[in-house]
Biopython code that builds the backbone (N, CA, C, O; Angstrom):
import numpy as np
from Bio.PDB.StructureBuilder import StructureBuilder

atoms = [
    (1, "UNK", "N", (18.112, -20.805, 20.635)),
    (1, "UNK", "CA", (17.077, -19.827, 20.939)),
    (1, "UNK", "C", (15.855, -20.583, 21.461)),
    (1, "UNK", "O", (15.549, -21.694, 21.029)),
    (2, "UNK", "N", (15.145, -19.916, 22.439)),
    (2, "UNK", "CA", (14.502, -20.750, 22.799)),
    (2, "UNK", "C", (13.120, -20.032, 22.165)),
    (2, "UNK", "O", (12.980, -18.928, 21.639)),
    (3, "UNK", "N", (12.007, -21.275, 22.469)),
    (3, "UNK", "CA", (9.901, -21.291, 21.566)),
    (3, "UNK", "C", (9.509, -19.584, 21.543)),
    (3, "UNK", "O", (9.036, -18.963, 20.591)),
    (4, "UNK", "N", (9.822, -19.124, 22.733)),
    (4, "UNK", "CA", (9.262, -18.010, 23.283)),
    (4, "UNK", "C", (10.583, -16.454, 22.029)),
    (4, "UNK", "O", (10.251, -15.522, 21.296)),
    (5, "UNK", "N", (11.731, -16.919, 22.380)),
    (5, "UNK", "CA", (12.538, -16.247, 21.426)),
    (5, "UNK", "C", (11.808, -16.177, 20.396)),
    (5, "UNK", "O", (11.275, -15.101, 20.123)),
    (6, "UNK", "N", (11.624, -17.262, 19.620)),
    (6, "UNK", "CA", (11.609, -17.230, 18.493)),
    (6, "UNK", "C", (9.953, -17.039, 17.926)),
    (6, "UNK", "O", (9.622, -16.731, 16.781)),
    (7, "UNK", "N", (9.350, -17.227, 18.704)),
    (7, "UNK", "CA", (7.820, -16.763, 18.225)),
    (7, "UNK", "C", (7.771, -15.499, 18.641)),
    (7, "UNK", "O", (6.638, -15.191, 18.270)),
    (8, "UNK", "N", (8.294, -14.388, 19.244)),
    (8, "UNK", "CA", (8.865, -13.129, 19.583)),
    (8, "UNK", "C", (9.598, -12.432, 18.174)),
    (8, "UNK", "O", (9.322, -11.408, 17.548)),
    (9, "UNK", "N", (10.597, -13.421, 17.997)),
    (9, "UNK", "CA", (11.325, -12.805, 16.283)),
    (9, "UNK", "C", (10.684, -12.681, 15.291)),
    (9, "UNK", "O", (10.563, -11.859, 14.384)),
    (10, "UNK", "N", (10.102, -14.025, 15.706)),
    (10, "UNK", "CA", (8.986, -13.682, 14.300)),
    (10, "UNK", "C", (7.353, -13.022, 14.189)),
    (10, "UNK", "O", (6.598, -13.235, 13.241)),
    (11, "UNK", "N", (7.063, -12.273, 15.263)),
    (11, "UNK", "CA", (5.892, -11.682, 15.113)),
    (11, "UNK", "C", (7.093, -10.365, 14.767)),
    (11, "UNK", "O", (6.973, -9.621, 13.794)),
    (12, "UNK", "N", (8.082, -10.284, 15.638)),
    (12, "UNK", "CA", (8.672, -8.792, 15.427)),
    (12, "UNK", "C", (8.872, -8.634, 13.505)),
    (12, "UNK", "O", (8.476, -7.752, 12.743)),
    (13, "UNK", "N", (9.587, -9.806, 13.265)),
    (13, "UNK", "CA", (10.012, -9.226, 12.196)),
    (13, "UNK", "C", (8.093, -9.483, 10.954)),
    (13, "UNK", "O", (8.040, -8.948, 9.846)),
    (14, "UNK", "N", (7.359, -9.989, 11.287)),
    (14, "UNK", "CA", (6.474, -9.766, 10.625)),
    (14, "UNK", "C", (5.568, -8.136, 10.610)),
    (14, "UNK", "O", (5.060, -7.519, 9.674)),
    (15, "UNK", "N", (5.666, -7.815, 12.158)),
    (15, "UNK", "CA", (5.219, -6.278, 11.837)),
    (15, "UNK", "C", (5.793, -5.236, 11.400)),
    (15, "UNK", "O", (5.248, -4.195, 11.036)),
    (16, "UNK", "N", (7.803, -5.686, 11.443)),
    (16, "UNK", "CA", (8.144, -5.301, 10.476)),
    (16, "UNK", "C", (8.137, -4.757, 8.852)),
    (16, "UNK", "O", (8.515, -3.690, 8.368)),
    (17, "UNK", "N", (7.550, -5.950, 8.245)),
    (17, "UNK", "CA", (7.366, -6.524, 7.507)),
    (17, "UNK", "C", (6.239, -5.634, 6.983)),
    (17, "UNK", "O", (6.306, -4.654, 6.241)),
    (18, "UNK", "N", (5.025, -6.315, 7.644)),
    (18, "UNK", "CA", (3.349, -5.372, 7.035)),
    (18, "UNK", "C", (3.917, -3.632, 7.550)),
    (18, "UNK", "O", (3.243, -2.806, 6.934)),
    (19, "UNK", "N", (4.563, -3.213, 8.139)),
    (19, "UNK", "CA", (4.385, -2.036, 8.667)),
    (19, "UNK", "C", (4.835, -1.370, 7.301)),
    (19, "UNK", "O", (4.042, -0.645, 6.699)),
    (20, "UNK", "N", (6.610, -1.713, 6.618)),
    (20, "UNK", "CA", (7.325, -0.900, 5.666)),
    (20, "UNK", "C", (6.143, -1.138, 4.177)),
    (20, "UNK", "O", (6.148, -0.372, 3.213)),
    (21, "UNK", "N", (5.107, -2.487, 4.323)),
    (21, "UNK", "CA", (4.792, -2.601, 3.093)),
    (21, "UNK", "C", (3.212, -1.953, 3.391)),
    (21, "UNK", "O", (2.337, -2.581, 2.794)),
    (22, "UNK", "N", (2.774, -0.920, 4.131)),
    (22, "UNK", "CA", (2.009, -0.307, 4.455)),
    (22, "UNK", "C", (2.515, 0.945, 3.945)),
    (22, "UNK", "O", (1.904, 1.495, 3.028)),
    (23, "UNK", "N", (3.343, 1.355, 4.330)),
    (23, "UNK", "CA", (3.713, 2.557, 4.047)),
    (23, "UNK", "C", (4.065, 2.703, 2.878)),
    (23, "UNK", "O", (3.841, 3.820, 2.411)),
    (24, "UNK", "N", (4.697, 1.730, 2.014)),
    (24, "UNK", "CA", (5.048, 1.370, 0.633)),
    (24, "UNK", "C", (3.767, 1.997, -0.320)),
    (24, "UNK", "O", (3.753, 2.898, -1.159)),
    (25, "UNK", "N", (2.567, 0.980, 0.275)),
    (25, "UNK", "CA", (1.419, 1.242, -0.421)),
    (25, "UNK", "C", (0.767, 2.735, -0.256)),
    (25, "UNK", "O", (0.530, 3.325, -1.310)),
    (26, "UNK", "N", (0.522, 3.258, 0.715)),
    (26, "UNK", "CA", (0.115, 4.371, 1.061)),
    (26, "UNK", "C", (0.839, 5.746, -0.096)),
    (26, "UNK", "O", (0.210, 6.522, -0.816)),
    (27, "UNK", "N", (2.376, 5.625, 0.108)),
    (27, "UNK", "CA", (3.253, 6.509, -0.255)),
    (27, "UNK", "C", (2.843, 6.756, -1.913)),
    (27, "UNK", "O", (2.482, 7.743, -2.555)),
    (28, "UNK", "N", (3.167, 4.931, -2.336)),
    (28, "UNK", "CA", (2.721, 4.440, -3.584)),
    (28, "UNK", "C", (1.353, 4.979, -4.472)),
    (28, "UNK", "O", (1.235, 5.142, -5.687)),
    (29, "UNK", "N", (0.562, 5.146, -3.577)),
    (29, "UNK", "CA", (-1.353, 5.921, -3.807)),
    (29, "UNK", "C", (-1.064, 7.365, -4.142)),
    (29, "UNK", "O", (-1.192, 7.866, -5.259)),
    (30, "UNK", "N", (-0.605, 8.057, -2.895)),
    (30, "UNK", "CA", (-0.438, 9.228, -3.312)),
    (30, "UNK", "C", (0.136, 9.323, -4.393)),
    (30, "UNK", "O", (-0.508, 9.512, -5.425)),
    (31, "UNK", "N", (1.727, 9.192, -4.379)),
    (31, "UNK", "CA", (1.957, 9.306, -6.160)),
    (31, "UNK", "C", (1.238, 8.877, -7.092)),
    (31, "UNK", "O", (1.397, 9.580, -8.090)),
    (32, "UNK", "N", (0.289, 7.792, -7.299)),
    (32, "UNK", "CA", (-0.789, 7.551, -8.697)),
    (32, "UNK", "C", (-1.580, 8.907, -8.309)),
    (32, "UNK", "O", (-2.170, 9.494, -9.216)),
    (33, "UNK", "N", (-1.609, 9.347, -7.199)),
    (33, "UNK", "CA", (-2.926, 10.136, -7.179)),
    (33, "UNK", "C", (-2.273, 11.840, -8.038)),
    (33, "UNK", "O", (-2.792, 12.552, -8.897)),
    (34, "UNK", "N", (-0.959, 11.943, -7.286)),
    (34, "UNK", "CA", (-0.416, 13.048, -8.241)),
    (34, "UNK", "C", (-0.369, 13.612, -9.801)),
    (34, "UNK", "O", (-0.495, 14.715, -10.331)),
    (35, "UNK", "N", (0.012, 11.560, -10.477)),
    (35, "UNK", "CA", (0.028, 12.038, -11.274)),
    (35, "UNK", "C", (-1.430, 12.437, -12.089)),
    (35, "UNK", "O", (-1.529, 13.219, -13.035)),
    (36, "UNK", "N", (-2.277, 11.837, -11.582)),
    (36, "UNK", "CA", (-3.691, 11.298, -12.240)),
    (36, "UNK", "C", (-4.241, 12.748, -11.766)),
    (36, "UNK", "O", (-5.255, 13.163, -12.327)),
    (37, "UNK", "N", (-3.629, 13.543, -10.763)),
    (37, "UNK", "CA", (-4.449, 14.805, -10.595)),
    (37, "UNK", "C", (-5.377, 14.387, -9.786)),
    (37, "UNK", "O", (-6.431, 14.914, -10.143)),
    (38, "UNK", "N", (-5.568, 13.593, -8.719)),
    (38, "UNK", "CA", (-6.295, 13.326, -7.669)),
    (38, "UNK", "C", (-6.009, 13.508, -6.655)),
    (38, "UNK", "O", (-4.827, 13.272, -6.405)),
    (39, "UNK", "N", (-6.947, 14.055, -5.433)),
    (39, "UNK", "CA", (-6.495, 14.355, -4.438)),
    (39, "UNK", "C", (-5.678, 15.875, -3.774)),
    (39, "UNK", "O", (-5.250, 16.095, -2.641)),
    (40, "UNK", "N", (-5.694, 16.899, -5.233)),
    (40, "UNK", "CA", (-5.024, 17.942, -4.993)),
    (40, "UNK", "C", (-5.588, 19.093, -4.314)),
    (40, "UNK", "O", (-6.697, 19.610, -4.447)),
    (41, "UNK", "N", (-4.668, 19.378, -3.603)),
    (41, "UNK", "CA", (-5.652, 20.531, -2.244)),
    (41, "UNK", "C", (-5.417, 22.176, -3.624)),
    (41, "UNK", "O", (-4.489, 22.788, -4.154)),
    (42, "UNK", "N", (-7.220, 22.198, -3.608)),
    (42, "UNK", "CA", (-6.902, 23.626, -4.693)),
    (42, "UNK", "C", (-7.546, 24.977, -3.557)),
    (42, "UNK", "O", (-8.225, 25.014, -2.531)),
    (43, "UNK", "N", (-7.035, 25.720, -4.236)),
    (43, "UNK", "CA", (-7.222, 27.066, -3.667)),
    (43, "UNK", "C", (-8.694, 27.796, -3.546)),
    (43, "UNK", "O", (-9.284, 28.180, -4.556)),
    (44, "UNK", "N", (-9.186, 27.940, -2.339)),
    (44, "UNK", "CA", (-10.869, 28.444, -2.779)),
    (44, "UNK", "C", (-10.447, 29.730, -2.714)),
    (44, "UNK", "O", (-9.474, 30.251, -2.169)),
    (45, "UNK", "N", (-11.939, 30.434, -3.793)),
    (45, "UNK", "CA", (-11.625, 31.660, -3.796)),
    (45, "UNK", "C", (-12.477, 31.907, -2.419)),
    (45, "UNK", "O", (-13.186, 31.047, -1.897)),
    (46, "UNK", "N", (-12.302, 33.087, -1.978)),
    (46, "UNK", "CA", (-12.946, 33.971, -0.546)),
    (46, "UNK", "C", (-14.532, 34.417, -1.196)),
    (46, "UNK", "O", (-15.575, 34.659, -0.588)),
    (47, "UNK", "N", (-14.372, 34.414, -2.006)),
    (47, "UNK", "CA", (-15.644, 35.337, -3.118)),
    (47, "UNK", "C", (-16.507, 34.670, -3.261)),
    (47, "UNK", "O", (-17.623, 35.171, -3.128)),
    (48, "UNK", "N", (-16.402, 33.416, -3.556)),
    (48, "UNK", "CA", (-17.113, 32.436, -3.904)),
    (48, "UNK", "C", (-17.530, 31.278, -3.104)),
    (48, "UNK", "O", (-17.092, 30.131, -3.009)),
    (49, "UNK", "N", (-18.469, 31.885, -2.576)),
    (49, "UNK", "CA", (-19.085, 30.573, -1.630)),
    (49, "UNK", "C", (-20.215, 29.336, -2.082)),
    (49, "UNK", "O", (-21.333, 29.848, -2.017)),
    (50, "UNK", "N", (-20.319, 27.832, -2.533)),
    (50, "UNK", "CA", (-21.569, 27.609, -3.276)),
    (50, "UNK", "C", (-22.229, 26.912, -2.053)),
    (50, "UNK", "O", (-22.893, 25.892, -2.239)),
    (51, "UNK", "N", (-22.085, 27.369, -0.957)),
    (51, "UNK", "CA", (-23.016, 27.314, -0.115)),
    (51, "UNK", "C", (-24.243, 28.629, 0.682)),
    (51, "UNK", "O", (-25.069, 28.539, 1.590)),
    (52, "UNK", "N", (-23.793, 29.788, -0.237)),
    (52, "UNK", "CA", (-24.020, 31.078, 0.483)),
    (52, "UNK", "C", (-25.315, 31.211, -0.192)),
    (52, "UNK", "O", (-25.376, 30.475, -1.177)),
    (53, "UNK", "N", (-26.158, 31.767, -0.028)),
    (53, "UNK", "CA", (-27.850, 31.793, -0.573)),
    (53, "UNK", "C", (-28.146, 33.152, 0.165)),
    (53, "UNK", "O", (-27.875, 33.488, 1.318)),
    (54, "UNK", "N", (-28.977, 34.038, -1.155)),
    (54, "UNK", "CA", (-28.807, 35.424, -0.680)),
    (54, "UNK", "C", (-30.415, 35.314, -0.306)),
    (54, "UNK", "O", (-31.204, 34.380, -0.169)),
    (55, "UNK", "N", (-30.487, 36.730, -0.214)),
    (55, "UNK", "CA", (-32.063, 36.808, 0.303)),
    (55, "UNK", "C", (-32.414, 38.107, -0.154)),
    (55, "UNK", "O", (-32.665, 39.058, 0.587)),
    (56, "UNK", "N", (-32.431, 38.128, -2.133)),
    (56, "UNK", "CA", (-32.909, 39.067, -2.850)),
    (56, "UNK", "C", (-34.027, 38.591, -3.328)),
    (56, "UNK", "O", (-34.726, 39.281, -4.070)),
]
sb = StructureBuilder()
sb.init_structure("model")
sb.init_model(0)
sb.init_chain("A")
sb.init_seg("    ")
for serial, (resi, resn, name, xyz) in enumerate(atoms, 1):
    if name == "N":
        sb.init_residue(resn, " ", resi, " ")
    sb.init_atom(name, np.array(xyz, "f"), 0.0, 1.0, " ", f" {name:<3s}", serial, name[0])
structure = sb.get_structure()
């Protein structure tokens, strides 16, 4: 194999590499975040706005 091959294989297989252990970590967060109850999309009520300011 020739310099150019092989400094080619090995950047490939390094972004390989960081790419699956990126996603590892990411995937990995969310689940701590599940269980810990972080991050959960909750339901607003329509009724309740705490940005709405009346003018009584």
């Amino acid at each position: 194999m020739s310099e150019v091959a092989t400094v080619v294989a090995g950047w490939g297989i390094t972004f390989v590499l960081l790419a699956t252990y990126s996603m590892w970590v990411v995937l990995r967060g969310k689940n701590i975040g599940q269980e810990l109850g972080i991050g959960e999309i909750q339901d607003s009520d329509p009724g309740k706005d705490a940005g709405a300011t009346t003018d009584s």
